[in-house]
N, C-alpha and C positions, 0 to 999 in steps of 0.2 A: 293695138291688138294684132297676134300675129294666128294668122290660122294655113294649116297645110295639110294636103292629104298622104295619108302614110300607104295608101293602096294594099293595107295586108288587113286579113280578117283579125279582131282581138275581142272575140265575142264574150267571152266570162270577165274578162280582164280589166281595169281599171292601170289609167295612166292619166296622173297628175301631173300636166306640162305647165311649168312656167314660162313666157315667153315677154320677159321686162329685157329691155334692148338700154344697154350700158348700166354700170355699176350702181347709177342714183336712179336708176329704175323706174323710167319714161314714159312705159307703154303699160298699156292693162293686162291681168294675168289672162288665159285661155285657162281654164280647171274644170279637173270632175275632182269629186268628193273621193278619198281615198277609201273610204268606207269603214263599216265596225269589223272587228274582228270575228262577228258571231256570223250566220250563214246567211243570212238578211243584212245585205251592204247596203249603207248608204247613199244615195248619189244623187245630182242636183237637176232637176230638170222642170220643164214648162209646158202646158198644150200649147202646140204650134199648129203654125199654117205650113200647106207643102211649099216647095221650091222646083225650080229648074231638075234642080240634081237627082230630084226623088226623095229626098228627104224634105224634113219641114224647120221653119223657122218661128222661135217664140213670138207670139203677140204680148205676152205682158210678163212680168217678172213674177216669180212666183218662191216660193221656201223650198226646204228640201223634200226628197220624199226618197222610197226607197226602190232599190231595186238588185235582182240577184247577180250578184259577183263573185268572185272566186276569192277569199278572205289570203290564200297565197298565192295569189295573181296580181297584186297591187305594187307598182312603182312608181315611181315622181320621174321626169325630165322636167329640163331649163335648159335656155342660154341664157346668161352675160349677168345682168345681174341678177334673173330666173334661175341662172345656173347656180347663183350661189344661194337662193334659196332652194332650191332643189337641193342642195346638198345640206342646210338648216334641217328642211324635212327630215328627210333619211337619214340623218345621224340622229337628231332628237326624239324621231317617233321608229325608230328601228325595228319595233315590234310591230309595227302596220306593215312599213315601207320595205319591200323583200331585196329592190334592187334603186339603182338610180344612173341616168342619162344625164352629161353635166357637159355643158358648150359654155368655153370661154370663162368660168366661173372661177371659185377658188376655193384656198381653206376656208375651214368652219370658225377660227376665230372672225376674220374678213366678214365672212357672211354675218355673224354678230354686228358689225359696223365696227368690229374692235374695242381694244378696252378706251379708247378716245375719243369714238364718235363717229359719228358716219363721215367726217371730214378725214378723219388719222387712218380709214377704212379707205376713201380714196386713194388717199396719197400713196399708201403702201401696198395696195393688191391692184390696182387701176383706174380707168376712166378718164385719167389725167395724162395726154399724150403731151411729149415733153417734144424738143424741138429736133430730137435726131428722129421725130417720127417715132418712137418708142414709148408703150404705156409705161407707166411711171409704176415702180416695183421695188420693194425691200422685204425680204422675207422677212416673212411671221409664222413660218412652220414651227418652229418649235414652241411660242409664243399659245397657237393653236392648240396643238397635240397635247400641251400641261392645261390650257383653259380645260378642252376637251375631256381629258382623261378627270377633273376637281368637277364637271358638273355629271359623269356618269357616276362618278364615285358618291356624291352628295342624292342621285337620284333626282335633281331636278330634269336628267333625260332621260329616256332609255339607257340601255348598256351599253356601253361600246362592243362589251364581246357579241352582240347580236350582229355587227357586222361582218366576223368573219365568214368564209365562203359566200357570201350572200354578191350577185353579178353588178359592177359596177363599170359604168361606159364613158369616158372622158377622151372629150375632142378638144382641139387645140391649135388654129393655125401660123403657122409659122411665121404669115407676114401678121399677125392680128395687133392693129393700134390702139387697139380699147382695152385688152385685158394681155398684159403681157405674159405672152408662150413660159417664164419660168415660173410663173402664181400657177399655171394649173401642172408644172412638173410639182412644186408642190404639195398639191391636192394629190397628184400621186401617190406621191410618198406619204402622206396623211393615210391616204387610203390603203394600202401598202403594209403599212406598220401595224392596221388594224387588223388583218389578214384576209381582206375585200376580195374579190376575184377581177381584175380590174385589165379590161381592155380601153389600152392609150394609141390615137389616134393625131399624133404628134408630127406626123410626115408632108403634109399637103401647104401647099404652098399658098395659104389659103387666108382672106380678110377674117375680119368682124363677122361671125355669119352659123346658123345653124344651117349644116351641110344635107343635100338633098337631091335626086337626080328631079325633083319638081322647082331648086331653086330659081331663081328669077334672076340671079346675077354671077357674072365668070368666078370663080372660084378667089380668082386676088383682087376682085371690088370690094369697096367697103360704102355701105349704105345701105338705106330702107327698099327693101324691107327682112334687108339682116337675113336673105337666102338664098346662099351658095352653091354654085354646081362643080363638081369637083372629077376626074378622074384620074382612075387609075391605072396603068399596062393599057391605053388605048380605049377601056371601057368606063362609062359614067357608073361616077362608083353610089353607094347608097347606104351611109351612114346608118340610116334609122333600121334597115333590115339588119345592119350587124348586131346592133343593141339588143332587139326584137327577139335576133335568134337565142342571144345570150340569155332573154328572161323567159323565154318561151319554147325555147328548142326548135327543133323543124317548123317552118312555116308554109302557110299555103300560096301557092303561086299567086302574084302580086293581081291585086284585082281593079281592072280601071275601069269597071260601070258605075252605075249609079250608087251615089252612096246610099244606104237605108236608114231612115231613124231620126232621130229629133234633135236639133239645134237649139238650143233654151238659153234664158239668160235667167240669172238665178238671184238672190239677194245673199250678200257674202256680211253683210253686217252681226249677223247672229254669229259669225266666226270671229270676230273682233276688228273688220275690216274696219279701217278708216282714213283717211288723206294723213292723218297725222305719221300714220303706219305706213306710206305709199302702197296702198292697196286701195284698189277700187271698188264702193260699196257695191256695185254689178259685178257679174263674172260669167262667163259663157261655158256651159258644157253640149257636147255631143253625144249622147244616147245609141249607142246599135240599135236597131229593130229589135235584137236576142236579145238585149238585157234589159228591154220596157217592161 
């Protein structure tokens, strides 16, 4: 499990991060509930004990409940292989999901596991670094865009046309050995075609890694815990404020006290979670103070 602090206020707002670390999807998701459409959102939370931080941490696992959010306030982010479900999310439920943050990930066919398998998924969007140090890659954009365009038309997804204008943030490092740099120009152009509003973040000379001025590792390391520090003209740059501002507009100056609010661990099985699915029947969310 990957957890980080984004130092910006996002009090109405819900953001569903996946943070599964490579393609076959490792590590346990981080999630809040993206919630209903109606004015009463849903979200996942626990009575906790406090912590150090000011905030608290769950004592026992509990169901969902509810709490108020802003029903056009809701986006998904991921990396790696989170990334490629974050972009599952947001293409299939397009009428929840308003925006999406994508590190390292790919197309929506990929994100399927393809029409092959989760094994035909590797081999051709990544996770497989081959010997020149290079993730192993064959496009499936087009492969994608027609699965894509046969499940919105049938209505087993959302619409596709719900994506257009809707803000869309894709990162992508140049040295990255897990998900090779042309699977998320791909995703671009996926995104792109559908008429996304889509900031690409393709310049940084950067590993495996969801980029962060709180990362724990130089920007061209590759390892756990998968977070990168990267900059820009001299300055450490800060990925997650560019996305932020995209979904959010003006944001309030970056805040480093105490967080406020509850840390909970939730029961994800009433979602369909289960080992078979690589998904962990627990799942951790974070609650603002505002949104209890």
């Amino acid at each position: 499990m990957m957890t980080m602090t984004l130092g910006l206020r996002l009090a109405t707002t819900a953001v569903l991060a996946f943070c599964l670390v490579a393609c076959g999807g490792g590590r346990d998701p981080v999630s809040t509930d993206a919630g209903d459409p109606g004015a009463s959102a849903k979200a996942l939370a626990a009575t906790g004990s406090p912590t150090a931080d000011g905030g608290s941490v769950a004592s026992r696992i509990t169901r969902l409940q509810r709490y108020q959010i802003d029903p056009t306030k809701v986006f998904v982010a991921g990396i790696s292989s989170g990334g490629f479900a974050a972009l599952q999310m947001h293409v299939a439920h397009s009428s929840t999901f308003k925006g999406a943050a994508v590190y390292a990930g790919g197309v929506y066919w990929c994100g399927c596991a393809g029409a092959g398998g989760a094994a035909t998924a590797l081999a051709n969007c990544g996770d497989l670094t081959l010997p020149s140090n290079q993730a192993s890659y064959n496009s499936t954009l087009a492969a994608s865009e027609a699965y894509l365009d046969a499940q919105s038309s049938l209505g087993t997804i959302d619409p596709a046309t719900n994506l257009r204008g809707q803000p869309v943030y894709l990162w992508s490092g140049t040295q990255d050995q897990v998900v090779n740099p042309l699977e998320m120009a791909d995703l671009n152009s996926e995104y792109q075609r559908y008429g996304a509003n889509v900031h690409f973040d393709n310049a940084y000379s950067a590993e495996h890694g969801w980029e962060s001025p709180d990362g724990e590792l130089a920007c061209g390391t590759l390892g756990s815990p998968y977070m990168v520090r990267c900059s820009a003209n001299g300055a450490v740059y800060d990925s997650v404020e560019t996305w932020l501002t995209m979904f959010l507009g003006p944001l309030k100056p970056r805040n480093n006290g105490k967080l406020s609010g509850t840390l909970s661990s939730f029961d994800q099985t009433e979602f369909g979670a289960s080992q078979n699915l690589s998904v962990s029947s627990t799942g951790s969310v974070f609650v603002p103070k505002a949104c209890a």
